[in-house]
C-alpha positions in Angstrom: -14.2 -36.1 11.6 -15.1 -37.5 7.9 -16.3 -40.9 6.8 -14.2 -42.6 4.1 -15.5 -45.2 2.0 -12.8 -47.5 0.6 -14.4 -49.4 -2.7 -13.1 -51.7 -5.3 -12.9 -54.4 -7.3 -11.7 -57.6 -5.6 -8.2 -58.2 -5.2 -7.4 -54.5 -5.5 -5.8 -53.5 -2.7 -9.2 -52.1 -0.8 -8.3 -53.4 2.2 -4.6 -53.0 2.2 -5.4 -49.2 1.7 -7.6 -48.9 4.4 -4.8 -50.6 6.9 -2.5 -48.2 5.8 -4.6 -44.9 5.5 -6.0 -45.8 8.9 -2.5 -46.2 10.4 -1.2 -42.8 8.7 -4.4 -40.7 9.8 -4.0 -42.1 13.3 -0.9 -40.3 13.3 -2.7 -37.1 14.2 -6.1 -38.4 15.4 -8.4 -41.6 16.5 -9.4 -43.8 13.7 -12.6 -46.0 13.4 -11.9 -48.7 10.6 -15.5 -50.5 9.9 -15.2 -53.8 8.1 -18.1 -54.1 6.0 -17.1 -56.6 3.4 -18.8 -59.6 4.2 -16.2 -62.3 2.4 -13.0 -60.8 3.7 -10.7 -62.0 6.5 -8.1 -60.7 6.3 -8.2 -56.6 7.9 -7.9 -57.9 11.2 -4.3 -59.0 10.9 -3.6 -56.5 8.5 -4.2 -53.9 11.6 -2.1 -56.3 13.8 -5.7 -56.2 15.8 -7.3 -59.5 17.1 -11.0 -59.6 15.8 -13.8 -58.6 17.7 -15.7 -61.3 19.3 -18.5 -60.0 17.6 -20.0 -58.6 15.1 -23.0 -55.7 14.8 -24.7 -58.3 13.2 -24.5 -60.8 16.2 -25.0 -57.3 18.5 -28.1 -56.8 16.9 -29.4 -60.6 17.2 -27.6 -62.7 14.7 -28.2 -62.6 11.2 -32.0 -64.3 11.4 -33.5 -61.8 13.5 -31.9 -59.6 11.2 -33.4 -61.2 8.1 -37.0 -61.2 9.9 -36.7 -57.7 10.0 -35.7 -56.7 6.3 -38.8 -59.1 5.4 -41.2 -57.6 7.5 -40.2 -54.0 6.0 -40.0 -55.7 2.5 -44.1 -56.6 3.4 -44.7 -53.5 4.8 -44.1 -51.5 1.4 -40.4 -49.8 3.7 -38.2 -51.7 1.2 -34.7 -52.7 3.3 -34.6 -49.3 5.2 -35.1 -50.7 8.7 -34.3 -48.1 11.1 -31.5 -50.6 13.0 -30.2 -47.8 15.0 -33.3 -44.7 14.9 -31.5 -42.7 17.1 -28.3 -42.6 15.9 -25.4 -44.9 17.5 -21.9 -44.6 19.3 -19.5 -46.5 20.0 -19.9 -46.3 23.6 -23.7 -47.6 22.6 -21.9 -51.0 21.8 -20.8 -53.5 24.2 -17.2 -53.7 24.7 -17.0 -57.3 22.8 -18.0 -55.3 19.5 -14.8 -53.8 19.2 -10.7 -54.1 19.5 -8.2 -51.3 20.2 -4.7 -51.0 19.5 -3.8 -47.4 20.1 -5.8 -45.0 18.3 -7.1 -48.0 16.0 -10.5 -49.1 16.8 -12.1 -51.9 14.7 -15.6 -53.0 14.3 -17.1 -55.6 11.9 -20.5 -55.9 10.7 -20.8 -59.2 9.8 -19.3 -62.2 7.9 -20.4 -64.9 6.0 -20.5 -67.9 8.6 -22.0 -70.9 6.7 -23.1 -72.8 3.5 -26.3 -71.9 2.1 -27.6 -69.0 4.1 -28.5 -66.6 1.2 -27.7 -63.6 -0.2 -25.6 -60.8 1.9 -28.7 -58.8 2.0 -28.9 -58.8 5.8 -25.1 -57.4 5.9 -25.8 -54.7 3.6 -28.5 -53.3 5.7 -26.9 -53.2 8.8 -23.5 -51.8 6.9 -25.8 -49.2 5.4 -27.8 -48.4 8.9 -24.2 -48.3 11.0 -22.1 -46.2 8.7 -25.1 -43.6 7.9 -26.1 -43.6 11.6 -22.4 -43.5 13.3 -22.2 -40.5 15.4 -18.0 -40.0 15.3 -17.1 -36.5 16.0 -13.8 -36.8 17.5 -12.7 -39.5 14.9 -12.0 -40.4 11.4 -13.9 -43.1 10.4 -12.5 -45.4 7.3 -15.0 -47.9 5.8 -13.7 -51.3 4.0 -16.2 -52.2 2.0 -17.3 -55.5 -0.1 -15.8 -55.5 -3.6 -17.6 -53.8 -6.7 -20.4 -51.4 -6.8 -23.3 -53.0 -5.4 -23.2 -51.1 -2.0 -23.9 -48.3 -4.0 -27.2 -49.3 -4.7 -27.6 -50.0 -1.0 -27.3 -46.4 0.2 -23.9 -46.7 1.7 -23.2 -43.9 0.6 -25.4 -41.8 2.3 -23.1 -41.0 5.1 -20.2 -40.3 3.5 -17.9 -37.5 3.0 -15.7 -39.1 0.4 -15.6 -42.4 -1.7 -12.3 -43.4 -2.7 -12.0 -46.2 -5.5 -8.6 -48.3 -5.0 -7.8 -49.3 -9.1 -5.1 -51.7 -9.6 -3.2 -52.2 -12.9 -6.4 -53.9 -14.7 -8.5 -52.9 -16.8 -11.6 -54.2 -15.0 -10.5 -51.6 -11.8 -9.8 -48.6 -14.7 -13.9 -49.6 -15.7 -15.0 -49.9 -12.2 -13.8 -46.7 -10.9 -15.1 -44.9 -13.8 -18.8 -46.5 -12.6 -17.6 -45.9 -9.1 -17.2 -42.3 -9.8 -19.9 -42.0 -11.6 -22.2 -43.3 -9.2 -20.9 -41.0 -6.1 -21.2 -37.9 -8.1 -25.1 -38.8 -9.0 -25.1 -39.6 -4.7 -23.5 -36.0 -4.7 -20.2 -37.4 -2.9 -16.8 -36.1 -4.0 -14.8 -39.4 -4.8 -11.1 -39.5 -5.7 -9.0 -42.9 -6.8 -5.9 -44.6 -4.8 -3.5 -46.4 -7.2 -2.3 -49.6 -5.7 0.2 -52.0 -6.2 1.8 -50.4 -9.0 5.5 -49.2 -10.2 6.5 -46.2 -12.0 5.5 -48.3 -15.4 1.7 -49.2 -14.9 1.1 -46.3 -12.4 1.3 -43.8 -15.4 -0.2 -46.2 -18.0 -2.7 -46.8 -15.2 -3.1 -43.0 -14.6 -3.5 -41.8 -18.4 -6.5 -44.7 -18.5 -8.0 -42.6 -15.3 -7.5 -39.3 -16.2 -8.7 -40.1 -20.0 -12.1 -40.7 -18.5 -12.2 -37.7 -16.0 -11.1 -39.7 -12.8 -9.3 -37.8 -10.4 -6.0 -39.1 -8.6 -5.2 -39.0 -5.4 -2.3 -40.9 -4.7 -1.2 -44.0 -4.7 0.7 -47.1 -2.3 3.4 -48.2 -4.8 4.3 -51.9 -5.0 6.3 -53.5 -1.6 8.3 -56.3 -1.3 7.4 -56.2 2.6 3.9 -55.3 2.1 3.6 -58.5 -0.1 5.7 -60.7 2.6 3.3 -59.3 5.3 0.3 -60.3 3.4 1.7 -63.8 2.3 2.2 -64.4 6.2 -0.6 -62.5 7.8 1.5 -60.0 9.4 0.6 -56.4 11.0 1.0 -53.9 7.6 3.8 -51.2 8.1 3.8 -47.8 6.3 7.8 -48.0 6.7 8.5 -48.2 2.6 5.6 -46.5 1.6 5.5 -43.5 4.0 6.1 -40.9 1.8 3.1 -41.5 -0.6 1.1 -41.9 2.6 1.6 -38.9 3.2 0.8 -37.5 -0.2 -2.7 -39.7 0.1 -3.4 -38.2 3.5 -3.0 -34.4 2.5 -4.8 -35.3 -0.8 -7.9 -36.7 1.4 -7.9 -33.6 3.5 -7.9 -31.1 0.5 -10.2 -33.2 -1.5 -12.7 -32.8 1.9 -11.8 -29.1 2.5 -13.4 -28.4 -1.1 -16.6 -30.4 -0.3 -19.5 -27.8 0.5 -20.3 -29.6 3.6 -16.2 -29.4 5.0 -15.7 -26.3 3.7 
């Protein structure tokens, strides 16, 4: 099954996407949604799934063993590839504490910010970059929430996925980013597609000329929700009830978007 990156800019909607796509794909088959934004909180209840105990980070010795690693690569002339997981890793590989299951939703999370002061997120970068390129997940989709903007880009997230979708909200800051987003997965070689979100029938076509004007390409969109906004204001499992129908658009629109990739086809 395929790896979906979910990017961003913050406040978009990146998460909220994921929950639902997630929740519609698991419809038809076992998901895998990997939290790799460092800052956010909030996917756990979004999936109505308690969070992990912990994290890859912690699995792999907290984050200043981690660090100690990336240095001694840095010294070594290896830059921040540090081959976390050489041989490729499963689930099953992790221990049972890394992950929570409500039906055919499984979540992981790399790692969080815990405390004042301890740097830059470089440490959760690598190991986002070294457990989504390194995931073996035949028999399940995987859908990857990542941290807001571009940078992870840079980090060779990328790497392992099969599409990159860019969630744009009615701002012109998302309409820029996802024309860098898109920009930058077609120089990784990744087919990338936008998800409008949080929009009526007013700013999703003003929203959708701005896209189109600079070659994006649509792929659905999760329409503005009184109950998805009362779910989020109360922390609340998200429901696709409301919204179904253009779940179901975005779903078919990710498969025929894979089927025309060279490596899915």
């Amino acid at each position: 099954m395929p790896k979906l990156i979910v990017s961003g800019r913050g406040g978009s909607g990146k998460s909220t996407v994921t929950t639902l796509l997630a929740k519609r794909l698991a419809a038809e088959a076992a998901v895998l949604v990997v939290d790799a934004d460092e800052s956010n909180l909030g996917l756990p209840a979004m999936l109505g799934l308690d969070p992990p105990p912990v994290t890859v980070m912690e699995h792999l010795g907290g984050r200043s063993a981690v660090r100690e690693q990336l240095m001694a690569a840095l010294r070594s002339g290896g830059g921040e590839r540090v081959p976390f997981f050489a041989d490729g890793v499963a689930l099953s590989d992790l221990p049972r504490d890394c992950t929570t299951v409500v039906g055919d939703v499984t979540l992981v999370r790399v790692g969080k910010i815990e405390h004042s002061l301890q740097g830059c997120a470089c440490p959760e970068g690598a190991v986002a970059r070294a457990f989504v390129n390194r995931l073996s997940h035949d028999d399940r989709w995987v859908v990857v929430d990542t941290e807001a903007g571009v940078e992870h880009f840079g980090r060779g997230l990328l790497e392992g996925a099969d599409l990159v979708l860019v969630v744009a909200d009615a701002s012109h800051e998302a309409v820029l980013l996802a024309e860098r987003a898109a920009a930058l997965a077609d120089e990784a070689g990744k087919p990338c597609g936008v998800v409008l979100s949080q929009v009526d029938e007013e700013t999703a076509a003003i929203l959708r000329a701005e896209l189109e004007e600079r070659g994006a390409r649509i792929l659905g969109s999760v329409p503005h929700s009184s109950s998805l906004a009362r779910a989020h204001l109360l922390g609340e499992p998200l429901s696709p009830d409301g919204v179904g129908p253009a779940l179901d658009a975005l779903a078919a629109a990710v498969v025929e978007t894979l089927s025309e990739s060279p490596a899915h086809s």
